[in-house]
C-alpha positions as CSV (number, residue, x, y, z in Angstrom):
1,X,10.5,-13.2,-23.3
2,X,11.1,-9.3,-22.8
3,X,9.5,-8.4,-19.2
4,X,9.0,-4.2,-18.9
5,X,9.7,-4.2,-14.9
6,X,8.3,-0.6,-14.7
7,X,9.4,0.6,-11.4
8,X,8.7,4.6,-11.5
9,X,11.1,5.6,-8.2
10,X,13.8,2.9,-8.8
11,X,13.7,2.1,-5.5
12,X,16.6,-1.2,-4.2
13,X,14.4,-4.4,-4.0
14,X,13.1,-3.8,-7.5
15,X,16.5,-3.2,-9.1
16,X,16.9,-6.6,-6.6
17,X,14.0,-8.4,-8.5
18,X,15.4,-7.4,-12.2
19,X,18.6,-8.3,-11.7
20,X,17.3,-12.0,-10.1
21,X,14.7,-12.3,-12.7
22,X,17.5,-11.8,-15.3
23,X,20.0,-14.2,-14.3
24,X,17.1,-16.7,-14.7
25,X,17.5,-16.2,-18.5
26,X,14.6,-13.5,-18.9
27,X,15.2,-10.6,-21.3
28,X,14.7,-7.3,-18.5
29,X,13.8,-3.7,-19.3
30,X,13.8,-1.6,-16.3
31,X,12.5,1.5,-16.8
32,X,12.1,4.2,-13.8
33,X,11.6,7.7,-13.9
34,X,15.1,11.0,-13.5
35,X,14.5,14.0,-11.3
36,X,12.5,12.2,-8.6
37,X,13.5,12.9,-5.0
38,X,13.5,9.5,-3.9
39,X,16.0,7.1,-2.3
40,X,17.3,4.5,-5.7
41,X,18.7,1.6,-6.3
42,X,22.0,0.7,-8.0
43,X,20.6,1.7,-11.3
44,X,23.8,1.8,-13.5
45,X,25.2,-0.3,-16.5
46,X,28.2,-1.6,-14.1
47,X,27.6,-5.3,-12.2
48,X,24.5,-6.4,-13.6
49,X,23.5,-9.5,-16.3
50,X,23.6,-8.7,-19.7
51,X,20.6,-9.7,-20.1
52,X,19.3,-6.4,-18.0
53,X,18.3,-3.3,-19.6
54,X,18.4,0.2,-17.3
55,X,16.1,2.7,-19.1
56,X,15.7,6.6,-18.0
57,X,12.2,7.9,-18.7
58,X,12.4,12.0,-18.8
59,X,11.1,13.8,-16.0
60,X,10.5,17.1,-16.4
61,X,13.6,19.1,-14.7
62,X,11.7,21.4,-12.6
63,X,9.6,18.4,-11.0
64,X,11.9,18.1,-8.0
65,X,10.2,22.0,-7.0
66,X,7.0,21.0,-8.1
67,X,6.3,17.9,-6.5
68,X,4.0,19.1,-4.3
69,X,1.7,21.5,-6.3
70,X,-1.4,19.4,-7.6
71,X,-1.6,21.2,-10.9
72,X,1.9,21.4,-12.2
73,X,2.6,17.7,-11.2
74,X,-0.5,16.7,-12.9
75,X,1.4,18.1,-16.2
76,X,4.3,16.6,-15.5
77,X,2.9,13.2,-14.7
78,X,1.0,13.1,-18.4
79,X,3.7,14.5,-20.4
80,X,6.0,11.2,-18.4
81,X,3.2,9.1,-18.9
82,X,3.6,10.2,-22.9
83,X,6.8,9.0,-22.6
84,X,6.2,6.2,-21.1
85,X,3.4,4.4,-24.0
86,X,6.1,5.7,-26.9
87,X,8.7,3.3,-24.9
88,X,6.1,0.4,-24.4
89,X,5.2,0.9,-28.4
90,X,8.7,1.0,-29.4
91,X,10.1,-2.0,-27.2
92,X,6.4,-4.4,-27.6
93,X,7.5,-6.1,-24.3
94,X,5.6,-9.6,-23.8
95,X,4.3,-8.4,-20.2
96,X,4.6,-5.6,-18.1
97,X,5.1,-4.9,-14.2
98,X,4.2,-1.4,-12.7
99,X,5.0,-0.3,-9.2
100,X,4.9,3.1,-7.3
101,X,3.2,4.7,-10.4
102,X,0.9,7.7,-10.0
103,X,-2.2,7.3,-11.5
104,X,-2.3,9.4,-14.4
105,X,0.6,7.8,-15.9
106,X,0.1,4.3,-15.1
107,X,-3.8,5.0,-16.6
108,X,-2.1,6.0,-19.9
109,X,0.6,2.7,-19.5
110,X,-2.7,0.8,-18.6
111,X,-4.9,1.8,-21.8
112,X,-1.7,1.2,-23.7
113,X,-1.2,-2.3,-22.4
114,X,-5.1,-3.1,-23.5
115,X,-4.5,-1.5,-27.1
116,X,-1.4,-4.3,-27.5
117,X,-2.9,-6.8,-26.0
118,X,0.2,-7.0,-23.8
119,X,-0.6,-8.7,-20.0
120,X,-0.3,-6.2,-17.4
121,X,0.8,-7.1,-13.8
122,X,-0.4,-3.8,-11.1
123,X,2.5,-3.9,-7.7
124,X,0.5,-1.9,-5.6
125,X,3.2,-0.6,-3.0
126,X,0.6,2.0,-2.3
127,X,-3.0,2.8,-2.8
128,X,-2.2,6.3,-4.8
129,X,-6.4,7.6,-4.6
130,X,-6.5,7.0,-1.2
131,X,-3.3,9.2,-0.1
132,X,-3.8,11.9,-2.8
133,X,-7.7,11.9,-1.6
134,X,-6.3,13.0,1.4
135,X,-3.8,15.6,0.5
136,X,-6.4,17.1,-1.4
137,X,-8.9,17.0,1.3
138,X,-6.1,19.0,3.3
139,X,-5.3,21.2,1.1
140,X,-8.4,22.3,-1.1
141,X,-11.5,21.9,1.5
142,X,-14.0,22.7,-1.3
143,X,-12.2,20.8,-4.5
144,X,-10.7,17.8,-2.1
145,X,-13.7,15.3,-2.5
146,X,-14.0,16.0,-6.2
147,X,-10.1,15.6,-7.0
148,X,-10.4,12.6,-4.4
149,X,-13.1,11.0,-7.1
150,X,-11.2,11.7,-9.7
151,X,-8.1,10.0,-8.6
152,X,-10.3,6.8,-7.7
153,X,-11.9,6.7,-11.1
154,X,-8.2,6.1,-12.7
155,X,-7.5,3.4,-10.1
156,X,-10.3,1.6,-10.1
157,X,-10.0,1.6,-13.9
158,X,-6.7,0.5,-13.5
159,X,-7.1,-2.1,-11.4
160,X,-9.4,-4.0,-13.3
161,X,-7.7,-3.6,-16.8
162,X,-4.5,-5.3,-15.0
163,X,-4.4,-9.1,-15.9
164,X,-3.3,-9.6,-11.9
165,X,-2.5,-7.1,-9.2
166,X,0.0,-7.9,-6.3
167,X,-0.5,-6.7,-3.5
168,X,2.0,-6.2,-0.7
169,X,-0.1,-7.1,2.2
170,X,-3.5,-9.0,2.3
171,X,-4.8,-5.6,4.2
172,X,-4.3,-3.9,0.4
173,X,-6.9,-6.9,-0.5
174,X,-10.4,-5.2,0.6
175,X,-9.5,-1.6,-0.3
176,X,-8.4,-3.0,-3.6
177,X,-11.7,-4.8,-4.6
178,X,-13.2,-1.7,-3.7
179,X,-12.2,0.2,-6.4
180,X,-13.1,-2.8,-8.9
181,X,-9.9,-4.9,-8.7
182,X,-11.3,-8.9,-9.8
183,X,-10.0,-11.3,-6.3
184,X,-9.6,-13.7,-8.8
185,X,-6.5,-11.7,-9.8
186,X,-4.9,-10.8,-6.7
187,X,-1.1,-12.0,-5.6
188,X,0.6,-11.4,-2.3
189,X,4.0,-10.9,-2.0
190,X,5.6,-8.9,0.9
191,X,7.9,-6.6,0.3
192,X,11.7,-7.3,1.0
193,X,15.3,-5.8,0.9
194,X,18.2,-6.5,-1.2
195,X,19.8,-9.0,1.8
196,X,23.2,-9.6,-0.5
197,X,23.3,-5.6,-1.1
198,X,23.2,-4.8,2.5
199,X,25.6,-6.6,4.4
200,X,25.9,-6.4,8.5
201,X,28.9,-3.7,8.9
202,X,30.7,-2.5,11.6
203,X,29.9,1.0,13.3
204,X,33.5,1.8,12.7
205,X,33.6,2.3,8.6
206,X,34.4,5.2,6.3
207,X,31.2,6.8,6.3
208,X,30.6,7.0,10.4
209,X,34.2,8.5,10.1
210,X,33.8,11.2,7.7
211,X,30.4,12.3,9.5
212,X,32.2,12.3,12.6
213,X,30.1,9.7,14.3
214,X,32.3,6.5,15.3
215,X,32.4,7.5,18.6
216,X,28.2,8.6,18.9
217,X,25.2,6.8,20.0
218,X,23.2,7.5,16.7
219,X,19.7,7.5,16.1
220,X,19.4,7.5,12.6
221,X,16.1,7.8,9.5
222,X,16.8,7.5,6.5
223,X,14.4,7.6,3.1
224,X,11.2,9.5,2.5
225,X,10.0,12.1,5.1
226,X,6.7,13.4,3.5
227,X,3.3,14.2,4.0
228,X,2.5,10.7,5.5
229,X,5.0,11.1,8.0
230,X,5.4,13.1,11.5
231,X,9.0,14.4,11.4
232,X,8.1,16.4,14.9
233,X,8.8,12.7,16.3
234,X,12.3,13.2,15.2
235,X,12.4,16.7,16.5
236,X,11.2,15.6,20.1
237,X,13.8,13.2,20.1
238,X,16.6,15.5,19.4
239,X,15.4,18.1,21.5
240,X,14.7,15.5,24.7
241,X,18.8,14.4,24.1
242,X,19.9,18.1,23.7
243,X,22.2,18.4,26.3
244,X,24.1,14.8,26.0
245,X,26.9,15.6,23.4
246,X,27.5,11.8,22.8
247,X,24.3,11.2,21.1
248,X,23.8,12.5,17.5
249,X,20.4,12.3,15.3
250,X,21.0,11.8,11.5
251,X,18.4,12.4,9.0
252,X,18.8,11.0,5.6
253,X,16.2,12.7,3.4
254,X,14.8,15.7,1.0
255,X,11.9,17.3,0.9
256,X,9.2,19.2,3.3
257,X,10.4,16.9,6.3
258,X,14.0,17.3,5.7
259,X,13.3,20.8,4.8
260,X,11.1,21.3,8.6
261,X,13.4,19.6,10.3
262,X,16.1,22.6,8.9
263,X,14.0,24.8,10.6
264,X,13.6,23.1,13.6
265,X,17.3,22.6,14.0
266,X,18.1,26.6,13.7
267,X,15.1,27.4,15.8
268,X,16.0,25.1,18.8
269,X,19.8,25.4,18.3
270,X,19.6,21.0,17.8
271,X,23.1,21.1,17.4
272,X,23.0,17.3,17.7
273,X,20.9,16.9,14.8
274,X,22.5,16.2,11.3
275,X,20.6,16.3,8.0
276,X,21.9,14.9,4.8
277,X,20.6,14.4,1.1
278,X,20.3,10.9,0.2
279,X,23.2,9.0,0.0
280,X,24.5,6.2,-2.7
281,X,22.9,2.9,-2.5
282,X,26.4,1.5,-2.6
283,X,26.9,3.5,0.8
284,X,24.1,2.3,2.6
285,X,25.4,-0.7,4.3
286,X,28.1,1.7,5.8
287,X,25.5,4.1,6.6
288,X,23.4,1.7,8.5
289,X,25.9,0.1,10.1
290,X,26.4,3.6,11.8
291,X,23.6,3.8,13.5
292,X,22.8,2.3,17.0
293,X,19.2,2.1,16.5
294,X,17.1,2.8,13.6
295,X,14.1,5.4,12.9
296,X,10.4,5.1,11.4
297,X,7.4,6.9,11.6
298,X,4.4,6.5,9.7
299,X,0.5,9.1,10.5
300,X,-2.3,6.7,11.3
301,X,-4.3,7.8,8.1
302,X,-1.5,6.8,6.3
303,X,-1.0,3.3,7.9
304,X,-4.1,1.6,5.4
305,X,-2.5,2.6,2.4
306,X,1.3,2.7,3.2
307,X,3.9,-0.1,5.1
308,X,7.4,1.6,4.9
309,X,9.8,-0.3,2.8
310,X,12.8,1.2,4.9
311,X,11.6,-1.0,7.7
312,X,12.7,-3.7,5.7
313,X,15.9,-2.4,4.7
314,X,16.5,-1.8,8.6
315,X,16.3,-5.6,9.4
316,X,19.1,-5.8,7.2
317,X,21.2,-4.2,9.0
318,X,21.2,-6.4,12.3
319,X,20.2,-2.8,14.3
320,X,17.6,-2.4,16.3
321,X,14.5,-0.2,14.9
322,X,12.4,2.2,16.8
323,X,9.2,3.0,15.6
324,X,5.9,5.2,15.5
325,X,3.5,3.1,13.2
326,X,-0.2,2.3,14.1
327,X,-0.1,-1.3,15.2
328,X,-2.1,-2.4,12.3
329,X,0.3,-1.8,10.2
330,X,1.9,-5.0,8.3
331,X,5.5,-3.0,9.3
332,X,4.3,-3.0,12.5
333,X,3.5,-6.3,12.8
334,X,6.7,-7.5,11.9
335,X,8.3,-5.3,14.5
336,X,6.3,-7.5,17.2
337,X,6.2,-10.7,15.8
338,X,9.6,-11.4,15.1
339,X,11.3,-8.8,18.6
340,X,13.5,-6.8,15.8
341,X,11.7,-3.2,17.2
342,X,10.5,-1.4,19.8
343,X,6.3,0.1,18.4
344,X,4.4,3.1,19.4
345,X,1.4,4.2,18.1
346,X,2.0,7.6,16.0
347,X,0.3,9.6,18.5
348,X,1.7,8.3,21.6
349,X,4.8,10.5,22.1
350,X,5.6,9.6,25.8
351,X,5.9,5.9,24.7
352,X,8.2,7.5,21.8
353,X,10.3,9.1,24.0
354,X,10.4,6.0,26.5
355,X,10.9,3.6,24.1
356,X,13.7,5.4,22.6
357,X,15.4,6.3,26.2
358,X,15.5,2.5,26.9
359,X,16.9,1.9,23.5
360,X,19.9,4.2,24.7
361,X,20.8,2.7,27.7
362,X,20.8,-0.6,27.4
363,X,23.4,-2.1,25.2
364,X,21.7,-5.8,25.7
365,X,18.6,-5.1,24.3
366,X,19.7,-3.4,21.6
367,X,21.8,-6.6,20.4
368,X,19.0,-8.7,21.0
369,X,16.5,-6.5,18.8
370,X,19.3,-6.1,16.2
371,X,19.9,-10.2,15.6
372,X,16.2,-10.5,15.6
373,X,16.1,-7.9,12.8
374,X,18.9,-9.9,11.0
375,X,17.5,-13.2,11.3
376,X,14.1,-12.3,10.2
377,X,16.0,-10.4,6.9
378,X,17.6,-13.8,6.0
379,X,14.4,-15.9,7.0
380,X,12.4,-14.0,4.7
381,X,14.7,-11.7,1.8
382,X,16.3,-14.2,-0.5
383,X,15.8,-13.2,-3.8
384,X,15.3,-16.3,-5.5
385,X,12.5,-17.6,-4.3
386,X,10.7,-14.3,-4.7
387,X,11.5,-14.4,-7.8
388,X,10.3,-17.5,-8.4
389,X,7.0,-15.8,-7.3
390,X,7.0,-13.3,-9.6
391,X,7.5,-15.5,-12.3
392,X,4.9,-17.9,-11.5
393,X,2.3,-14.3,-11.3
394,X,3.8,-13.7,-14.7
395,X,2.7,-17.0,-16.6
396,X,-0.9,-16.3,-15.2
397,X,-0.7,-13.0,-16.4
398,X,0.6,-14.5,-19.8
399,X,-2.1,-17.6,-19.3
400,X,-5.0,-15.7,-18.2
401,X,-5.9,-12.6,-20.5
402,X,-8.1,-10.3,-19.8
403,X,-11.5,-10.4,-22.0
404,X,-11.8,-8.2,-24.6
């Protein structure tokens, strides 16, 4: 059996699934998309089964400085979404999974899957309509309801040409039947981190060294900083912790919060602020283990269509996390449940500031929070029996066509 595990931003815990999925003996194509500005996985040839396939769809070159206008990454998206149906006509997988796809391409992937008659599996890690129906709102007061409609048209239509759709958090269920999506159909599996990937490290390793923090009480974010996200929380933090030269705030990202937070840095002379593209997946357990306690933030609107992979990642880590996510959030509610976080709401910046304050001086609760974080990670993140998941969505998938 040849599974297409389409993951379009090659993000860890997919790479995590493929590589698990394909030392159970299934034949793997992972395909994910170049140029995107997006933290990846370990997506080379090297350490994986042979059994495992890494493909590289085209992205246009210029998409990296076009991401953000509607119109150009509309073109974009179809011409990759082009590229996309010649690979699914050319490889005739037996089923297909799709994650973190924009609509227009994974409407072009959908109709292509109904043409072959080939199951397709929807991983809804985010509910695409809903956050571009609010860019666009934003952005284009007079066109923002239209382009809004347009953009739940190809989800909805999406949705319920998908032989099963799995959802990351049963809050994704409503929402999802919504826009047309059968319950019959529906899976829930949370998302995870690559546990054996990210080991616990110490502070002292060759990263902290060569960014001359070993010595530092570090507050550090890193992955995606955009338009769902407040990086003024950040900026508030480095500003309130100025004047102590023992404290540093690193920021591992790209884009218009990395690029804000530039700004904000020369503006307000935050010499204790330290931005940095994103780093190697195979340097992330050293750049972790630098930190003293862990950043997220995630806008309100954003919480009923979003919950933060990075959070997961965090728990890895055995560090505590600090956070500004409404407290409906699924993220969220891991952060309380299991004691791995201190949890504001986005808005409330005095309880930011507080939390974050007791974070720094107290050494004992930070260890507490970070072995909570740990123990829920290896609780909850071993691969193979999410796998075993998956596979079990897959021969439903392959058991339960759709009607023609």
């Amino acid at each position: 059996m040849l599974l297409l595990n389409h993951d379009y931003a090659g993000h860890p815990f997919q790479v995590d699934l493929s590589k698990a999925l394909a030392n159970s003996k299934l034949n793997i194509l992972h395909a994910f998309a170049g140029n995107l500005v997006t933290p990846r996985g370990d997506l080379s040839s090297t350490n994986r089964p042979t059994n495992l396939t890494f493909h590289e769809i085209p992205m246009d070159a210029h998409y990296r400085s076009n991401k953000y206008s509607f119109h150009r990454r509309f073109l974009m998206e179809r011409l990759y979404g082009k590229e996309l149906v010649n690979l699914i006509r050319r490889e005739k997988p037996d089923c297909i999974l799709s994650a973190n796809t924009p609509s227009e391409p994974q409407w072009m992937l959908t109709q292509s899957a109904r043409r072959l008659h080939i199951p397709l599996i929807t991983w809804v890690q985010d509910i695409y309509s809903h956050a571009v129906s609010r860019l666009a709102k934003k952005f284009f007061p007079l066109l923002g309801n239209l382009i809004g409609s347009y953009y739940r048209f190809l989800d909805s239509q999406c949705l319920r040409n998908s032989t099963a759709v799995i959802a990351i958090s049963e809050d994704f269920h409503a929402p999802l039947a919504q826009l047309g999506a059968n319950p019959k159909r529906f899976f829930t599996i949370p998302n995870w981190a690559p546990l054996e990937e990210l080991p616990v490290g110490l502070k002292l390793n060759p990263w902290s060294k060569a960014h001359g923090l070993e010595n530092k009480f570090v507050f550090l974010y890193s992955g995606t900083l955009a338009m769902k996200h407040n990086p003024d929380l950040i900026r508030s933090l480095a500003y309130k912790f100025k004047d102590d030269d023992t404290t540093r705030f690193v920021l591992i990202s790209e884009g218009p919060g990395a690029d804000y937070l530039s700004k904000a840095k020369q503006r307000e002379d935050l010499k204790n602020l330290i931005i940095l593209p994103y780093q190697p997946f195979s340097n992330m357990p050293d750049v972790l283990a630098s930190a003293d306690v862990l950043l997220a933030v995630l806008e309100r609107d954003a919480g009923i269509f979003s919950v933060p992979s990075k959070v997961m990642s965090y728990h890895c880590a055995a560090r505590p996390i600090l956070a500004a996510i409404p407290f409906a959030n699924q993220a969220a509610r891991y952060l309380q449940a299991n004691g791995s976080g201190l949890c504001v709401e986005p808005e409330d910046l005095d309880g930011w500031l507080a939390a974050a304050k007791s974070l720094h001086a107290s050494a004992d609760l930070r260890n507490r929070l970070g072995a909570s974080a740990r123990s829920f990670a290896e609780k909850n993140f071993a691969i193979r029996p999410i796998a075993a998941r998956f596979e079990e969505v897959f021969q439903f998938a392959l058991n339960n066509p759709l009607p023609n």
